[in-house]
DRENMILUM-972706 format. One record per residue: x, z, y of N, C-alpha, C in turn; residue in one letter. Coordinates in steps of 0.2 Angstrom, whole numbers, padded with zeros to 4 digits. Each point is the difference from the previous one (the first is absolute). Layout:
<nodes>
<node n_X="X" n_Z="Z" n_Y="Y" ca_X="X" ca_Z="Z" ca_Y="Y" c_X="X" c_Z="Z" c_Y="Y" type="A"/>
...
</nodes>
This chain:
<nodes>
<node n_X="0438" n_Z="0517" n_Y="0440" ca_X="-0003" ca_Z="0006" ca_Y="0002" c_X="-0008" c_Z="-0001" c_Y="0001" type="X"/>
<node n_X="-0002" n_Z="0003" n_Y="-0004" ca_X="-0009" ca_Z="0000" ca_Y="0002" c_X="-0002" c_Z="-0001" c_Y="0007" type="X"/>
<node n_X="-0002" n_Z="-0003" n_Y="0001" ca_X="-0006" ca_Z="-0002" ca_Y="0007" c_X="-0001" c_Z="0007" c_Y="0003" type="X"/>
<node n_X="-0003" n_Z="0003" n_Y="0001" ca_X="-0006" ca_Z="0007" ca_Y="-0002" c_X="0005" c_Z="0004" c_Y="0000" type="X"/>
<node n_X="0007" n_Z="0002" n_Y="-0001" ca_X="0004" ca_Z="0005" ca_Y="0001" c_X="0004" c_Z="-0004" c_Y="0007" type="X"/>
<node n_X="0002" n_Z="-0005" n_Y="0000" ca_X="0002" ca_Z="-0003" ca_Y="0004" c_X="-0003" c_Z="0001" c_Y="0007" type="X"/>
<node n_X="-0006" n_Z="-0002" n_Y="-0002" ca_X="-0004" ca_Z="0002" ca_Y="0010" c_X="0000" c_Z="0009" c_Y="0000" type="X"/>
<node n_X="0002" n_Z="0005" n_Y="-0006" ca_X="-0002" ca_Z="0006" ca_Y="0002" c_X="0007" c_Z="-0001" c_Y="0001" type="X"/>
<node n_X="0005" n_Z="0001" n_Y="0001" ca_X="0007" ca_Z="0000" ca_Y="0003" c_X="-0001" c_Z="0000" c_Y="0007" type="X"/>
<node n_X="-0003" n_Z="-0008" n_Y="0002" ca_X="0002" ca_Z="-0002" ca_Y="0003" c_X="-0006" c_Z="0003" c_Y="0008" type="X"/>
<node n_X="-0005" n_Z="0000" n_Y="-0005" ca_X="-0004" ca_Z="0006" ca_Y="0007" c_X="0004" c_Z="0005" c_Y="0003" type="X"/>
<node n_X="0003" n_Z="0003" n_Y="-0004" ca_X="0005" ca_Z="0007" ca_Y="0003" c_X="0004" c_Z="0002" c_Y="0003" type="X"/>
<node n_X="0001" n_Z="-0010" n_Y="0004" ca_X="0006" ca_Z="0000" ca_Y="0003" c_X="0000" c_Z="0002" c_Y="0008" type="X"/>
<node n_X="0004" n_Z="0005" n_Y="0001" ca_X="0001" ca_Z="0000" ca_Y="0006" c_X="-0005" c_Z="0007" c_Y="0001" type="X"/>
<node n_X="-0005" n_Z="0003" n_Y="-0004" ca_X="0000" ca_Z="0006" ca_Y="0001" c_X="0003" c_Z="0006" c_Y="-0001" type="X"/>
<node n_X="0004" n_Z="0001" n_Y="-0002" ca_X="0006" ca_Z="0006" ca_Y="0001" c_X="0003" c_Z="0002" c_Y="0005" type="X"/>
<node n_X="-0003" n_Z="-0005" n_Y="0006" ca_X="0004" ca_Z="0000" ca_Y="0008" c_X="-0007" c_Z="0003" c_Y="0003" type="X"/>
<node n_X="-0001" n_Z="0005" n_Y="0004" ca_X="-0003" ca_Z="0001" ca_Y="0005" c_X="-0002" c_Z="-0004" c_Y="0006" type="X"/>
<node n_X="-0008" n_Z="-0002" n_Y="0000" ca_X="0001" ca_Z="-0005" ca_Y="0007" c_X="0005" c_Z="0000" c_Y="0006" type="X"/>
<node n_X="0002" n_Z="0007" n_Y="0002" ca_X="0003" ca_Z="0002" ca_Y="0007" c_X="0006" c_Z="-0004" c_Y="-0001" type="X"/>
<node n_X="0002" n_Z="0000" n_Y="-0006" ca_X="0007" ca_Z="-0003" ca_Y="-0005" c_X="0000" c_Z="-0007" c_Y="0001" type="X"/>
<node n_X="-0004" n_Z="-0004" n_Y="0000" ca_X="-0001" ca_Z="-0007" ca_Y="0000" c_X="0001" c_Z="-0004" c_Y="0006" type="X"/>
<node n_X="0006" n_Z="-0001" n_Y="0002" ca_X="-0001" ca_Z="-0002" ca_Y="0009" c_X="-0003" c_Z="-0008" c_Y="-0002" type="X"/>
<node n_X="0000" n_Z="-0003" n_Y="-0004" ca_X="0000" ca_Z="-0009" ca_Y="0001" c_X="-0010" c_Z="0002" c_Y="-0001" type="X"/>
<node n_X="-0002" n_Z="0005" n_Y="0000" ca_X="-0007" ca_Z="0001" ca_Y="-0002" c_X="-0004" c_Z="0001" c_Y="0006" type="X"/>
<node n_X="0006" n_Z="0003" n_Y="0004" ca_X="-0002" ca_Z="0006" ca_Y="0008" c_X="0002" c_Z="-0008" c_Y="0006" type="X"/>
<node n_X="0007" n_Z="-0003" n_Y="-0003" ca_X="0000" ca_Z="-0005" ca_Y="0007" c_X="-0001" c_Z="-0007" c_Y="-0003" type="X"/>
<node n_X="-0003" n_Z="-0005" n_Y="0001" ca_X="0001" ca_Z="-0007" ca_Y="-0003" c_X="0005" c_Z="-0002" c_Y="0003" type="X"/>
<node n_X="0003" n_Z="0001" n_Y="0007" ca_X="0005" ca_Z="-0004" ca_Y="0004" c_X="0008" c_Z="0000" c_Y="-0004" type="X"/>
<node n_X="0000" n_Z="0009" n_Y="-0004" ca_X="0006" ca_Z="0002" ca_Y="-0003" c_X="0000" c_Z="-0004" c_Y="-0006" type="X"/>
<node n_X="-0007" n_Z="-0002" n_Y="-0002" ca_X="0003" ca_Z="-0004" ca_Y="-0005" c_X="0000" c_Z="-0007" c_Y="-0001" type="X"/>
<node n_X="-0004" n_Z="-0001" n_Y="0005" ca_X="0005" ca_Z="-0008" ca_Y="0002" c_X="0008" c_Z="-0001" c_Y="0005" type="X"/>
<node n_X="0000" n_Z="0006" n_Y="-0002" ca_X="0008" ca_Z="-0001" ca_Y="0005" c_X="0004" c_Z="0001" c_Y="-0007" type="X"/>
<node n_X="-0001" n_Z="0004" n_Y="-0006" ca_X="0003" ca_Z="0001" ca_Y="-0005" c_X="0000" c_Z="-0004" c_Y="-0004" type="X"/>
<node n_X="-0006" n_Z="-0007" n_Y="-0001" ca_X="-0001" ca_Z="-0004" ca_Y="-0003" c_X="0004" c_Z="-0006" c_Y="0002" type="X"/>
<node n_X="-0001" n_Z="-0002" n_Y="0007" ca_X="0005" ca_Z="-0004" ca_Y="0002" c_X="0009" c_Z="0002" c_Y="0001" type="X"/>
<node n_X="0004" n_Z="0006" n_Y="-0002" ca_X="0004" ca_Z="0002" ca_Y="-0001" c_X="0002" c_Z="-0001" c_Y="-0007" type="X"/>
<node n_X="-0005" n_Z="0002" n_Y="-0004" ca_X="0002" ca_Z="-0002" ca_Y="-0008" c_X="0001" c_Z="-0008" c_Y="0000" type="X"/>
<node n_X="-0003" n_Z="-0004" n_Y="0003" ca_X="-0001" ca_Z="-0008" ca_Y="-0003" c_X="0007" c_Z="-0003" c_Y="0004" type="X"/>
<node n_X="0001" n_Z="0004" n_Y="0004" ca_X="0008" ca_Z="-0002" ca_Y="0005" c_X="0005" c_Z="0002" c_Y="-0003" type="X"/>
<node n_X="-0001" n_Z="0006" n_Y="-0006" ca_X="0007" ca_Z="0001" ca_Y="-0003" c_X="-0002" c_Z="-0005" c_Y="-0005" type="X"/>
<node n_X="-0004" n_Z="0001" n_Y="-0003" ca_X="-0002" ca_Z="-0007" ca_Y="-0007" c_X="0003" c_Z="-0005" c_Y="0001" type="X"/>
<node n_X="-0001" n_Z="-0004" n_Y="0004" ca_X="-0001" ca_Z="-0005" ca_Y="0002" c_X="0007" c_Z="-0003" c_Y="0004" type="X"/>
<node n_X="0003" n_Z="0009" n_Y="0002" ca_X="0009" ca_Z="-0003" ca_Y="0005" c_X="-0002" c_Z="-0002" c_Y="0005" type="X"/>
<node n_X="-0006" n_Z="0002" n_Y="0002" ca_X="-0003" ca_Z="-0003" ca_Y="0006" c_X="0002" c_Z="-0006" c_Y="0004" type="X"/>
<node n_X="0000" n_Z="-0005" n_Y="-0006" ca_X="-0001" ca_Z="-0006" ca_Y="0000" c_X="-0007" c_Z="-0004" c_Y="-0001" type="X"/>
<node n_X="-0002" n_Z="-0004" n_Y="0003" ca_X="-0007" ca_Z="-0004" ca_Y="-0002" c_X="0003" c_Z="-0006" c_Y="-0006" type="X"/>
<node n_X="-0006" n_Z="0001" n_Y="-0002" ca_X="0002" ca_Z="-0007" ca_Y="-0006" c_X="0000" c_Z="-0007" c_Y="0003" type="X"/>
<node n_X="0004" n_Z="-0004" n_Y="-0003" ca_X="-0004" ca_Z="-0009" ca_Y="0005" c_X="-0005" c_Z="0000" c_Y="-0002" type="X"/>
<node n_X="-0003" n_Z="-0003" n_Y="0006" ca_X="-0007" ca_Z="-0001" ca_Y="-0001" c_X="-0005" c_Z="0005" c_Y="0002" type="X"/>
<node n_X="0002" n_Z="0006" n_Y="0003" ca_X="-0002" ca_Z="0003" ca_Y="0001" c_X="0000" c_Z="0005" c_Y="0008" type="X"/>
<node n_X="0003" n_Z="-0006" n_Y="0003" ca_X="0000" ca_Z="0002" ca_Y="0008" c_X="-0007" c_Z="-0001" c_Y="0004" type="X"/>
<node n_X="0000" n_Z="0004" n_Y="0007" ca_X="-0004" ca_Z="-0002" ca_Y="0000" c_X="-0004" c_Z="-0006" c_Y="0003" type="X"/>
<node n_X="-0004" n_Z="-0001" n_Y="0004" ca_X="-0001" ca_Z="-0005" ca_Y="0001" c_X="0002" c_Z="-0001" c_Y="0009" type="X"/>
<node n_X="0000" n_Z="-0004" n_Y="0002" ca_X="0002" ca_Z="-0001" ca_Y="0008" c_X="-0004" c_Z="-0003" c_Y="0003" type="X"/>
<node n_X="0000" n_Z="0002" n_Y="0005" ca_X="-0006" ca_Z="-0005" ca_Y="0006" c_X="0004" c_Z="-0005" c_Y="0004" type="X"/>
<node n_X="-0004" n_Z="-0004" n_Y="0002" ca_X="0004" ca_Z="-0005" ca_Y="0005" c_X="0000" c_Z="0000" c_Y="0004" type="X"/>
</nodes>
């Protein structure tokens, strides 16, 4: 696909919703609770090895 048609696509995105409509735009908090929700279903809300966190002594 052309460059140039591709960025006019991709400009558009998400204006067919009305701001009022948009809550991840109205609350940041809703959307890191949704973000870390989706990575827990991805994921089977398991951590990868190597990937815990760190512990103090």
């Amino acid at each position: 696909m052309d460059p140039a048609r591709q960025r006019e696509i991709a400009s558009k995105g998400g204006s067919s919703v009305p701001p009022e409509k948009r809550p991840f735009s109205q609350d940041h908090r809703l959307a890191a609770a949704a973000g870390r929700k989706g990575g827990e279903h991805s994921h089977g809300g398991r951590r990868r090895p190597g990937t815990e966190p760190a512990t103090t002594a």
